[in-house]
N, C-alpha and C positions, 0 to 999 in steps of 0.2 A: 559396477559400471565399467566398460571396456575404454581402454583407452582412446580416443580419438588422435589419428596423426594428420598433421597437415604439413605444407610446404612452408617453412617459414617466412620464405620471399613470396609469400602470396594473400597473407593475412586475411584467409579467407575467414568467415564467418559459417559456423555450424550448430545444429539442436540435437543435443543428447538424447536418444530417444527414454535409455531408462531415468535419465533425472528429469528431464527435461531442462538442461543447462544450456544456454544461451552461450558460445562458447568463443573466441577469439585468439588465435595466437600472433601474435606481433610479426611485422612484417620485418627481415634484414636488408636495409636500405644502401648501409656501406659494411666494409669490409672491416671489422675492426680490430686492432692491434691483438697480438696474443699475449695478452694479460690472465694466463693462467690461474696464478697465485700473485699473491701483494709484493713476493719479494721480485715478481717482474718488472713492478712499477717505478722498482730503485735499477735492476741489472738493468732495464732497458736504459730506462734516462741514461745511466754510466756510457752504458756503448752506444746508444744512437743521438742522445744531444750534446753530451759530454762535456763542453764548456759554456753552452748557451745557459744561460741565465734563471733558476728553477725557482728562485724565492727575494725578491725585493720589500725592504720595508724602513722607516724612520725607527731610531730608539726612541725618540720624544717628539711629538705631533710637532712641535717646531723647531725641530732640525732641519739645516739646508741638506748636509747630508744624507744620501740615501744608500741602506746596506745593502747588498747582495749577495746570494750564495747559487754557484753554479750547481749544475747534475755532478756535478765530476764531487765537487765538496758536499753536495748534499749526502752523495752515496758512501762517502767517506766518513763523513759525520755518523751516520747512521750506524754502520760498522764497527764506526770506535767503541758508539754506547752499546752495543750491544754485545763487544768483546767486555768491556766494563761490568756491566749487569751479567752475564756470565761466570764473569769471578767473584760473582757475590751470590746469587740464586741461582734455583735449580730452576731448567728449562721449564715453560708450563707455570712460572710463576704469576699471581693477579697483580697488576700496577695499577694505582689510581692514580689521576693526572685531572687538575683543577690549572687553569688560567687564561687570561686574553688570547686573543689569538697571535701567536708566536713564531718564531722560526725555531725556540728550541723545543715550541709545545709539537711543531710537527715533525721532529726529528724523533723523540722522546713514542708518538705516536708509531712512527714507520718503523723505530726501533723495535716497539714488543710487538708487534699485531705482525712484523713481515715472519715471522719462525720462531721468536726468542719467546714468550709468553701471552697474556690476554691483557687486554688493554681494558684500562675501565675509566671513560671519560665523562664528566663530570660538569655539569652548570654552574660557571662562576658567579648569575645573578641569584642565586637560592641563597640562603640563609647561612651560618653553619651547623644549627640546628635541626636546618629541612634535610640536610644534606648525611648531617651523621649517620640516620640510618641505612641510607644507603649506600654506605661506607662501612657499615658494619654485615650489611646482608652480603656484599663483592669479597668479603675476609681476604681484602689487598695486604701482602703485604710488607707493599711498598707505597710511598705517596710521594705525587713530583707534583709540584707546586708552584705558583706564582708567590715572590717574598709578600707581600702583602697580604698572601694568607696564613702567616707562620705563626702570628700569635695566636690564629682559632685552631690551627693544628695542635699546636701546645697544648691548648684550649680541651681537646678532646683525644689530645693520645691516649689519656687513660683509659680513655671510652672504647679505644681501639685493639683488642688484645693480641689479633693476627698481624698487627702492624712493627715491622722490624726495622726500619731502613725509610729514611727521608730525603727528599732530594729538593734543594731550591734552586726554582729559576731565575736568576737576577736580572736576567735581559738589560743590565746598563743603567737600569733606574731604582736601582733600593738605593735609599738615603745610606749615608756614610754612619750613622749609629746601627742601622739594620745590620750592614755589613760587619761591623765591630762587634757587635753579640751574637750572629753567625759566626765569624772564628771564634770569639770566647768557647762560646757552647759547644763548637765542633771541637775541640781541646780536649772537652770532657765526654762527647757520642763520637765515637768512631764508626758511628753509622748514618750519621748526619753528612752531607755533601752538598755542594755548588756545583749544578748542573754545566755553568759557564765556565769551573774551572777543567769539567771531565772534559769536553769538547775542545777546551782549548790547551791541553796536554800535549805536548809533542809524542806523537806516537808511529809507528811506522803499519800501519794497517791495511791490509786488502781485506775484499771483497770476498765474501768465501761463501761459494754455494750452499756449501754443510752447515753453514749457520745460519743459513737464510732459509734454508730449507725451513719448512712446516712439519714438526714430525707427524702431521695427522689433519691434512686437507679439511675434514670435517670436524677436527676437534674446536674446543673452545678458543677465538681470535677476539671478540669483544662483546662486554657485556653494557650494555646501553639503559638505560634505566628510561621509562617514556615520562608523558609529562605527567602529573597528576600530584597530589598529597604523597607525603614521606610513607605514608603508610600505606597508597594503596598502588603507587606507582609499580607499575609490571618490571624486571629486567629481560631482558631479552639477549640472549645469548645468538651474539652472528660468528660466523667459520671462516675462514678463510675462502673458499670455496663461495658462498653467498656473496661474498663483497665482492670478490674477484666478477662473480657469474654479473652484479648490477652495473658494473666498469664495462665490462664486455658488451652489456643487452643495451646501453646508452650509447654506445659509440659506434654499435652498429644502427642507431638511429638517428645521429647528429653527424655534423661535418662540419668544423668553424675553420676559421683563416689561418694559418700555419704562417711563419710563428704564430700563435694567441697569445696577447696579453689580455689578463684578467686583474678582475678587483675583488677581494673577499671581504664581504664584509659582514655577514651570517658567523655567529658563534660554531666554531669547528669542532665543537663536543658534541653540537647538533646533526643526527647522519644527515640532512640533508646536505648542510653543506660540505659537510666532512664529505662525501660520497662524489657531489656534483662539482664542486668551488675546487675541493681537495687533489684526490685520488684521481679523480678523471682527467684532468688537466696537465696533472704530471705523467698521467698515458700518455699524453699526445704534445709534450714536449713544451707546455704551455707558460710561461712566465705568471706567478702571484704577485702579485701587489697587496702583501698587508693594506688593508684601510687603516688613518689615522684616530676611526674614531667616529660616530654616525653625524657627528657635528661637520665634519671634515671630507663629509662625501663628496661636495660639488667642487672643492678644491680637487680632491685627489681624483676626481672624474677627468678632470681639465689636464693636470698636468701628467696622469701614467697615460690618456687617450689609451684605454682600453678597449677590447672589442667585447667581451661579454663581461656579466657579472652575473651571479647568484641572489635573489632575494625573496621576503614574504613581500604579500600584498603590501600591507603599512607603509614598507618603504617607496614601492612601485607607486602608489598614491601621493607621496607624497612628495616623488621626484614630477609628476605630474602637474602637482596643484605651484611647486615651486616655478617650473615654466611658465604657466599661468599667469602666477602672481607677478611675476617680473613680466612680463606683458603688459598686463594691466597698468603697474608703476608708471611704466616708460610710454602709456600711449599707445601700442604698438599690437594690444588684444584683436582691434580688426584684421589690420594687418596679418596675424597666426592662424585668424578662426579662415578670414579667405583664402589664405595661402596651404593650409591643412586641407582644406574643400576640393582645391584645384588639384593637388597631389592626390586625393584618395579619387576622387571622378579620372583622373587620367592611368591610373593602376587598376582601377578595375578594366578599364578599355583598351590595358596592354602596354600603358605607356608609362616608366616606372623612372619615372623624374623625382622622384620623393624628397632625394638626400641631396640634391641638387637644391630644390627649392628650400626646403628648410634646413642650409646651409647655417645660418647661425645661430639655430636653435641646437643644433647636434653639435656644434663647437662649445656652447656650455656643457657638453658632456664627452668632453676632447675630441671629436669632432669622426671617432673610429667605431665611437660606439653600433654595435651591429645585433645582437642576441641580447637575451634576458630571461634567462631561467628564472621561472618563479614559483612558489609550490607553498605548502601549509595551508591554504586559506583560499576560498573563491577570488578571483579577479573581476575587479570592477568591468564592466563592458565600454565603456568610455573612455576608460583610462586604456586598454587594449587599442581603442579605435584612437587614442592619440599616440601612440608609439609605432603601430602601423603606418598613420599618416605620416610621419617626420622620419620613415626607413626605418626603425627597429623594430626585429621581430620579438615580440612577448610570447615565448616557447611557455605555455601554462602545463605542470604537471600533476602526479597525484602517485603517491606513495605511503608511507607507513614505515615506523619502525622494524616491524616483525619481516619487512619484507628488503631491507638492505638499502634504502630504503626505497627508490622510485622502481614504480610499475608500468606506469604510463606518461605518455608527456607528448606534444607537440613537436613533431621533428621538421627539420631544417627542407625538407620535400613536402610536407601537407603538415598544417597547421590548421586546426579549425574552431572558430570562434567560439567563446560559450561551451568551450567542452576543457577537459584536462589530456589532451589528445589519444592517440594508440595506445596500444599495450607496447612496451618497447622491444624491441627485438629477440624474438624468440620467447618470448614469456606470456605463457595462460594464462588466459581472463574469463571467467567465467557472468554469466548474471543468471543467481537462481532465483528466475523468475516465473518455474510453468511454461518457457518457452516465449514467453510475451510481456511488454513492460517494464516497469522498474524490479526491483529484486537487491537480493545480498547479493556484492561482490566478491569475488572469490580469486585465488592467485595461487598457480601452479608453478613451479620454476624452481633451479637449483638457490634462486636469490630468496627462498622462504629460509626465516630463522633457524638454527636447530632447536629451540625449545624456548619457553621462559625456566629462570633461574631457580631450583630445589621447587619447582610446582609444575609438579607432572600433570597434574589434574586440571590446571590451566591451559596447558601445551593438550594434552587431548580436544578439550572444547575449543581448541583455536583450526586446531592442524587436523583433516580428518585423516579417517583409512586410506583414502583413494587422494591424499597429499597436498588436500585442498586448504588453502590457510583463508578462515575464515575470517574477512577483514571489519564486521559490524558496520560496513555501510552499506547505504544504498544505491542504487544509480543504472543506467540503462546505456544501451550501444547506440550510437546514431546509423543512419545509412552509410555515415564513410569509415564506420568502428571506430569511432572515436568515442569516449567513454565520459559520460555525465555523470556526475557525482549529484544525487539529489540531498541526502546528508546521512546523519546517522541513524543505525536503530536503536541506538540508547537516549537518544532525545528525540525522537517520533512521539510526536501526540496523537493520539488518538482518539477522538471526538464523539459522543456522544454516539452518533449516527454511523459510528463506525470507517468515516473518511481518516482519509490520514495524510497528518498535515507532515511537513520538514522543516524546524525552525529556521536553519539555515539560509533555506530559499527567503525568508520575509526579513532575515534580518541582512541581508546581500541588499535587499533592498532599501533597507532606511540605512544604512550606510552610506548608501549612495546620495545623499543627502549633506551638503556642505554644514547645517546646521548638527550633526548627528557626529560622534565621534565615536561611538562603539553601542552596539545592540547586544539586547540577548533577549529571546523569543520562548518563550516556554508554557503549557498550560496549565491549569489548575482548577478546581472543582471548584466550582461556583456554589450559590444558597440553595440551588433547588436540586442540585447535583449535575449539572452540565457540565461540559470540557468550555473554559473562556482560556482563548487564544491570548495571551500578555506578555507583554514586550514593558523590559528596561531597559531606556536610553543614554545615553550620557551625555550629555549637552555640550557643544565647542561653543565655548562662552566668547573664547577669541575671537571665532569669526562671527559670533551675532554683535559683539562688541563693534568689529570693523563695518559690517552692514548697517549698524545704526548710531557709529560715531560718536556712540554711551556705552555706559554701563545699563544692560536689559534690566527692567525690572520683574517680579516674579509673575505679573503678569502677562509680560509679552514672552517671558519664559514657558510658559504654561502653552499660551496661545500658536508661539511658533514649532510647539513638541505637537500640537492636536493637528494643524495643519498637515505637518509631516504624516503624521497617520492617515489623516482625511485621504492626502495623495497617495501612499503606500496601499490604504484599500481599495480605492480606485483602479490598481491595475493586479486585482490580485481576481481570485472565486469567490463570492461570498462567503461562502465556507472555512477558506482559508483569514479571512478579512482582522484583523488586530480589533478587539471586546474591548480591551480594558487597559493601561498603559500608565507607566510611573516613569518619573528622571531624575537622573541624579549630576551632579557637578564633578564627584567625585569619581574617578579612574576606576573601572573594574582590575579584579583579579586577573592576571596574563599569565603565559607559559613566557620561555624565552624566543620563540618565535611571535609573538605578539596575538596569540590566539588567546579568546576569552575563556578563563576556567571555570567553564559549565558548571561544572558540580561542585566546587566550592565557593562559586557565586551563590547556589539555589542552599547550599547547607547554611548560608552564612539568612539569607532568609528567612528560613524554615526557623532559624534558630534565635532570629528577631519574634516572630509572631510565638512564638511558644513561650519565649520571654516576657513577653509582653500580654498573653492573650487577645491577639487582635485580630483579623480576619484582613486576608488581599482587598477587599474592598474600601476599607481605610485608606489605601493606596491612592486609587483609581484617581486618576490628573494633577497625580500632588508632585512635590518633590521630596522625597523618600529622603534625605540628608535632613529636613527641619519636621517632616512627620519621626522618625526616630527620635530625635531629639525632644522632640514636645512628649511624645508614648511614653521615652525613660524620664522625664519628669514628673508627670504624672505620677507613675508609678510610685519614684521617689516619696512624692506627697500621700498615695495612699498606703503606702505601708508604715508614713510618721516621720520618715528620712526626709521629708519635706516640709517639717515639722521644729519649730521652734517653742522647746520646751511643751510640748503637747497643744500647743495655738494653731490654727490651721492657715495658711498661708494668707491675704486678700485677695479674693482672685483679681483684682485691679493691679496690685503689685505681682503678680503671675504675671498676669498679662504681658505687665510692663517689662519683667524679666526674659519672657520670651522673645522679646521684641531687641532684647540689649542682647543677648544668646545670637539671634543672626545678625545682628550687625557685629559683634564679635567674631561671629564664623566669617564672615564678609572680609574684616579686618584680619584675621587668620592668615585668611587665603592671599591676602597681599604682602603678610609679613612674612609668608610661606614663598612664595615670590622672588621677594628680598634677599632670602635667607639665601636660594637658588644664585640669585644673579652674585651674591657676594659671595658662595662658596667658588662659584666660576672664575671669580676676581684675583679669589684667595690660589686658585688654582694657578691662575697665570703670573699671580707675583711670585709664588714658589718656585716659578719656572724662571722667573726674569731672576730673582735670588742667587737659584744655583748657575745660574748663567754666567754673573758676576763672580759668585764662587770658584767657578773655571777658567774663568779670567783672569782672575787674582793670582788661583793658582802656573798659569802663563805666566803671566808678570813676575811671579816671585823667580819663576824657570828662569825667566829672561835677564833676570837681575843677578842670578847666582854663574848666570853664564860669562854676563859680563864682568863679573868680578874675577872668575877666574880666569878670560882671557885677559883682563888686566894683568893681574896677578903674574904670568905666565908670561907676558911682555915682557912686564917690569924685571921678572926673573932674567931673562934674555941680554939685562944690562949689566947683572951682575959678575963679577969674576971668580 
């Protein structure tokens, strides 16, 4: 197929005639910075913001004081470690990098990925066993670290044979014993290091092109691992070149307030954020604000008055529902719902009083709040039309690892509802659809991956001949080329009759449901061999709790989970309409973007009913937590293990056992509770602790002063 050109500023829409590709390239709306390569991201800040303010943050969530680090010492800092890391490896070296999100995680990050090496960053909420492998497939080796993960590094350096060299980041909060076996042990590894003591070295360091340089625009800059199981999660190798090109393609489609202050509070190992919160911000000379912590949001919303921030849906929902609620408390729900009504009827008819009228709803969110990028996950439609109505724009995007990562997104000139907006600037979008309808998405652009990791044969079936990276989902262009995401085609069902459903689409929708805290929608072959459309939900026990001023019983559990379906099929196709439906109490499996892990939800399934010999239908209306529980006893008893002395149970005392089993689970879940509210306890006495401890340690200062200005006096009289 020939290539199609178009004007970029013109985002026309075109049909392939040999593919028949549905085709779209992003429109360039502003002019944006020239961020060639990464190491511009540091030269610029140095010479165009130079003292303004690039990185603010607390060491400890209740610090009054708050740290900052200017452009001028960011790009210094930078510099340093990468003159450091030079004198120890060869250019091109892998570094793995595990922790919170930091000031030194993101010096440590700009240090390898701007020329010096390839960065390989890491999900601090995984295990350390989820994590070993792929740590072992990156053959880093180097590991910088947050202290609190030293003893699982210990833990697994044997397991690590390319690994030569460790770096911990103390960030101010490793306990005084941590510190103390840190230098012991550094005594004896001379290749062990304190990241806060490299940085805080006196050293006399410039800036230097030649190190910043990239010896190889396309070479390896970072290897990203997606989300999935240790075993089958993909790496994805991005370039310099990619990253740089998804900086460039965003900023020629946004325009935020100069200065920007922002709030990060998205894991920055994550490329969304790393890409959108991160990198692009320090293009455009923007101020970070570490978050304290997702506990700490509405504090730290209040007092940095930020104008954008980065987030998934979960959080946008639930900055949402907290408005809300506090409405509700105070009396004042009429009050929001009419005063939201009047704001959005007066913007559509030209008159855009918004931020005016919902003047103290946007002061709980320091009162500048203006954008809100959000991406991983469909966006509620109501929760959009409440952040519209009270002036802030919810920018909805759509992206992917393999692609650096965003492709598309709502920009700061056209926004349109219900969609993950354009393709962003200067970047191919394809929909291979026959020229009509929904179809694969597909994504042309220098922001495509160079490959996944030792799997050529992977990288082939992703990325074709003609450069098209093939993305596994689905979705269609609207009349304004804004781009719908329908969902995936590794979870398309496919029906009997050959229709084809999108779990996604049904489970966006019982989501939308205050009684519903997480869906997942999938089919499975019925007795007579049909596709039944089934959906598992997770029950928000809290909030049927607060709606009926009890604790629910199983059957108004049951009752308020069949409702929700009743209404969810109601606005659906019969076709598409939810058959059969189970719920549980218990949390699904998550990525660290809060997304449901599909396939180790449905393995964990498959892997119940094979255990068990039991069929989906066993399911249908129950709650899948005490149907398990009753299957594996059973079981127990018919293999003897239920069995006392070869006597078979009574089933009267079964019974009764089962019935002490969920009130035990019941009692579980509150002592599980407990365990929460008191480790949070334990948390802030720690903190009141060492607080005292730093006190003390004052006072002893202040006592040793005084003694010696005594002393020093008294000297003064002698002859």
């Amino acid at each position: 197929m020939g290539d199609i050109k178009r004007d970029p500023a013109s985002n026309e829409k075109a049909i392939s005639l040999d593919r028949k590709l549905e085709i779209v390239i992003g429109k360039t709306w502003y002019q944006a910075p020239p961020i060639n390569h990464l190491r511009d991201v540091i030269t610029r800040g140095l010479d165009v913001y130079g003292d303004r303010e690039a990185v603010r943050w607390r060491v400890k969530p209740r610090d009054t004081e708050i740290v900052s680090k200017t452009y001028r010492e960011l790009a210094l800092d930078v510099a340093k470690m990468q003159t450091w890391l030079s004198e120890r490896l060869p250019r091109g070296s892998r570094i793995a990098l595990i922790g919170n999100n930091s000031y030194p995680w993101m010096v440590t990050w700009l240090a390898v990925a701007s020329g010096f090496g390839v960065i390989v960053p890491l999900d601090r909420l995984l295990k350390p066993s989820e994590l070993l492998p792929s740590i072992q497939r990156s053959e880093s080796v180097m590991f910088v670290y947050d202290a609190e993960w030293h003893e699982h590094v210990l833990a697994m350096r044997g397991q690590l044979p390319a690994l030569t060299h460790r770096v911990v980041m103390d960030r101010g909060i490793a306990s005084e014993v941590l510190k103390q076996e840190l230098l012991s042990e550094m005594g004896e590894d001379d290749h062990l290091f304190i990241l806060d003591e490299i940085l805080n070295a006196p050293q006399d360091v410039a800036i230097s092109p030649e190190l910043l340089s990239p010896t190889d625009p396309d070479g390896d800059t970072a290897i990203l691992f997606t989300s999935g199981t240790s075993s089958t999660s993909k790496a994805v190798i991005l370039t310099d070149r990619s990253i740089a090109a998804d900086i460039r393609a965003l900023l020629g489609s946004v325009k935020f307030p100069d200065p920007l202050q922002t709030l990060s509070l998205l894991p920055l190992h994550h490329a969304f954020e790393n890409t959108c919160g991160f990198l692009t911000i320090l293009s455009i000379g923007g101020t970070i604000h570490i978050a304290d912590g997702l506990r700490y949001i509405g504090k730290n919303f209040e007092e940095h008055r930020v104008h954008l921030t980065v987030v998934v849906p979960a959080i946008l929902d639930a900055m949402h529902r907290r408005v809300i609620s506090e409405a509700a408390k105070t009396g004042q729900a009429k009050k929001l719902k009419f005063g939201m009504a009047i704001a959005t009827f007066l913007y559509k008819i030209g008159i855009d009083v918004r931020r005016k009228l919902m003047k103290d709803v946007l002061e709980k969110l320091g009162g500048r709040l203006q954008y809100i990028i959000c991406g991983a996950a469909p966006v509620d439609i109501e929760t959009l039309k409440f952040f519209r109505a009270i002036g802030v724009e919810v920018l909805a995007g759509y992206g992917l690892t393999e692609a650096s990562p965003v492709v598309a997104g709502g920009n700061t000139k056209k926004n349109e509802f219900a969609t993950v907006g354009q393709p962003l600037s200067g970047v191919e979008v394809a929909i291979d659809n026959g020229g009509k309808g929904d179809g694969e998405i597909l994504v042309r652009s220098d922001i495509v991956m160079k490959g996944y990791l030792d799997d050529p044969q992977a990288t082939a079936e992703t990325i074709d001949e003609e450069g098209w990276l093939h993305t596994a989902d689905i979705g269609h262009f609207t009349r304004k080329n804004s781009l719908v995401i329908t969902g995936r085609s590794k979870s398309m069902i496919v029906l009997s009759s050959g229709k084809k459903v999108f779990p996604e689409e049904i489970e966006a929708l019982l989501n939308h449901h205050e009684a519903i805290r997480d869906a997942l929608v999938f089919g499975h072959q019925g007795t007579s061999g049909e596709i039944v459309i089934t959906a598992k939900v997770v029950v928000d026990q809290d909030k049927l709790r607060d709606l009926l001023k009890r604790d629910p019983t199983e059957e108004e559990l049951g009752q308020a989970i069949a409702n929700v379906i009743e209404d969810v099929n109601r606005s659906l196709p019969s076709y598409k309409g939810i058959r059969s439906h189970f719920y549980s109490l218990q949390d699904m499996v998550k990525t660290t973007t809060l997304k449901v892990r599909r396939g180790v939800e449905m393995q964990q399934l498959e892997d119940y009913f094979a255990r068990t010999k039991t069929s989906w239908q066993s399911l249908r209306g129950k709650n899948i937590d005490d149907v398990m529980a009753s299957q594996d006893q059973a079981q127990l008893s018919a293999t003897g293990e239920g069995t006392r002395q070869g006597v078979p149970v009574d089933k009267h005392a079964l019974k009764e056992t089962r019935v002490n089993e969920k009130a035990l689970r019941k009692q579980k879940r509150v002592l599980e509770k407990r365990r929460d509210l008191f480790e949070r306890k334990k948390i802030i006495l720690s903190e009141r602790i060492q607080e005292l401890k730093e006190f003390e340690e004052l006072l002893i200062a202040d006592e040793q002063a005084y003694e010696q200005e005594g002393n020093q006096k008294e000297s003064d009289f002698l002859p």
